[in-house]
Structures are given as C-alpha cells and as structure tokens.
C-alpha positions as CSV (number, residue, x, y, z in Angstrom):
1,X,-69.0,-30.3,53.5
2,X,-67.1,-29.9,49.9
3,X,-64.7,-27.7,50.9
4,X,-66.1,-25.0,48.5
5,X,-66.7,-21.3,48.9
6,X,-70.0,-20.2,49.3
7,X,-68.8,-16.6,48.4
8,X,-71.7,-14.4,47.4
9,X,-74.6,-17.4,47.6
10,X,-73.4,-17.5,51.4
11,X,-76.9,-17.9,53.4
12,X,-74.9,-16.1,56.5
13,X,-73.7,-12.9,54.9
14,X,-75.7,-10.4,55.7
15,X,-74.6,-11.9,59.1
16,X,-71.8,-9.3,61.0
17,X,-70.1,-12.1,62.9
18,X,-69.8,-14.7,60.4
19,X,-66.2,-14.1,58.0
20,X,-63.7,-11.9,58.4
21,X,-62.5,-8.6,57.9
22,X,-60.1,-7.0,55.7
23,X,-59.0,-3.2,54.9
24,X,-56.5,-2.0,51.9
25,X,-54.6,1.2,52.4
26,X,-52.4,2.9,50.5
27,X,-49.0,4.3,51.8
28,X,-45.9,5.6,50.5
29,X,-43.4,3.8,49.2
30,X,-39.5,3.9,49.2
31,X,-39.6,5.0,45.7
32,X,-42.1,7.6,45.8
33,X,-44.9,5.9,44.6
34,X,-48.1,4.6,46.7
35,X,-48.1,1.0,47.8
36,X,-51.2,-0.8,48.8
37,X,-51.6,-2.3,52.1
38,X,-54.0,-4.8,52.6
39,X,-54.3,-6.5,56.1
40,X,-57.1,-9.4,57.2
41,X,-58.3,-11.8,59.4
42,X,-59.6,-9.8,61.7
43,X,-62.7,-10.9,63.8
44,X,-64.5,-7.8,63.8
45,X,-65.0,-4.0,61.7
46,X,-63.8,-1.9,64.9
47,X,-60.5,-4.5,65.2
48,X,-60.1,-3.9,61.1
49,X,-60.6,-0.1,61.7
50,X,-58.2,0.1,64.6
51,X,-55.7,-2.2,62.7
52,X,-56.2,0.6,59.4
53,X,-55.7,3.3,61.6
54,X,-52.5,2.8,63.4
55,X,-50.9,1.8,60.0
56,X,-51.8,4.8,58.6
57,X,-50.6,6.8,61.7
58,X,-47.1,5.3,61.0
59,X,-44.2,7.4,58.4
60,X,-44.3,6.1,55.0
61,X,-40.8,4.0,55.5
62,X,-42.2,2.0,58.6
63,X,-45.6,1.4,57.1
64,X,-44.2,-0.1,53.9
65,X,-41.9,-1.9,56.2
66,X,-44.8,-3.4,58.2
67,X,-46.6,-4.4,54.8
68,X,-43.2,-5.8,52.8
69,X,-42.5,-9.8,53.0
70,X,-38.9,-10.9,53.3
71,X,-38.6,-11.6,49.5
72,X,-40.5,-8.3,48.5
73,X,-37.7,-6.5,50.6
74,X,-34.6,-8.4,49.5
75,X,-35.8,-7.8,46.0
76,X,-35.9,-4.4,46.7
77,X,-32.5,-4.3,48.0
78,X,-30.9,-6.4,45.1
79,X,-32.2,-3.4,43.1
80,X,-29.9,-1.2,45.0
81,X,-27.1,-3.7,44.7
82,X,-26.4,-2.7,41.2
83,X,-22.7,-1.3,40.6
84,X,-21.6,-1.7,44.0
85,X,-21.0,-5.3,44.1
86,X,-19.5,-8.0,41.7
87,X,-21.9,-8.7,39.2
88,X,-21.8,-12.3,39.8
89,X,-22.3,-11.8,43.2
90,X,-25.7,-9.9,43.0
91,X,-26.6,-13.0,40.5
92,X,-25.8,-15.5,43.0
93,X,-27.8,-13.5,45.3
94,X,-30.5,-13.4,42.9
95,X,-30.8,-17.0,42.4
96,X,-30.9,-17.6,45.9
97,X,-34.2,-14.9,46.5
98,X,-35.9,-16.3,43.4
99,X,-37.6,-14.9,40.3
100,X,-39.6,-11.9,40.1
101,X,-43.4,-12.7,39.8
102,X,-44.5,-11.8,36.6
C-alpha cells in the first residue's frame, strides 16, 4: 500500500511466479574488453534462459549492439570522431549527446 519494496522481507519469495527475472552476461566489446549484458523482466526462468542464450549465440559486435542504448553508442562513436572532424564540431556534437556519467 506504501509504494515500498519489500525486497528480501518479501512473504512471496520463495514463490517462483511472483517477481521477475533477470540474467547478466558478459560479451565482447568493440574495444576488446568484456561488456556486461544484463536483460529483465521476464516472466519466467526458461524465458530468462532462452533470452541468455540466444544473446550469447550472437558475434560479439551484434551482442554489444543489442545491449548498447542510443547515448552509450553515440558516445562511442564521438570517441572515434577525434582528428577527423573540426574540433568544434565534435564539441557541438558533444553537447548535444550529453555528459559522460561519472
């Protein structure tokens, strides 16, 4: 009735239909590195299992791609920017995606 989370003083957890679930994975990245994917919401393990397991089936550019927000991705590509266009330019550009989280 509050609004508040219940989290681990939840009467229904032990209960397998009540929540949602969630996976993490990690997959390559564009630079090399490992990126952790982490998908949710769904209604049941085997949907969350399924959902894990054709991300992971997937070549490291396309994973990332499928785990990358639009900001996440034109950050990415401003990095790239550097040297090829105006510096002003890429600052405009900057300004317009945002700050990088800190």
């Amino acid at each position: 009735m509050t609004g508040k989370q219940f989290g681990a003083g939840c009467a229904r957890l032990a209960d397998f239909s009540h929540g949602r679930w969630y996976f993490a994975l990690q997959v390559p990245g564009p630079d090399g590195g490992r990126e952790r994917a982490r998908r949710g919401g769904f209604a049941t393990l085997a949907e969350a299992e399924r959902a894990c397991w054709e991300l992971a089936q997937l070549p490291g550019p396309e994973a990332v791609g499928r785990t990358w927000t639009v900001r996440r991705w034109l950050r990415f590509w401003l990095s790239e920017l550097d040297g090829r266009l105006r510096p002003t330019t890429v600052l405009n550009y900057r300004s317009i995606v945002g700050p990088d989280p800190v």
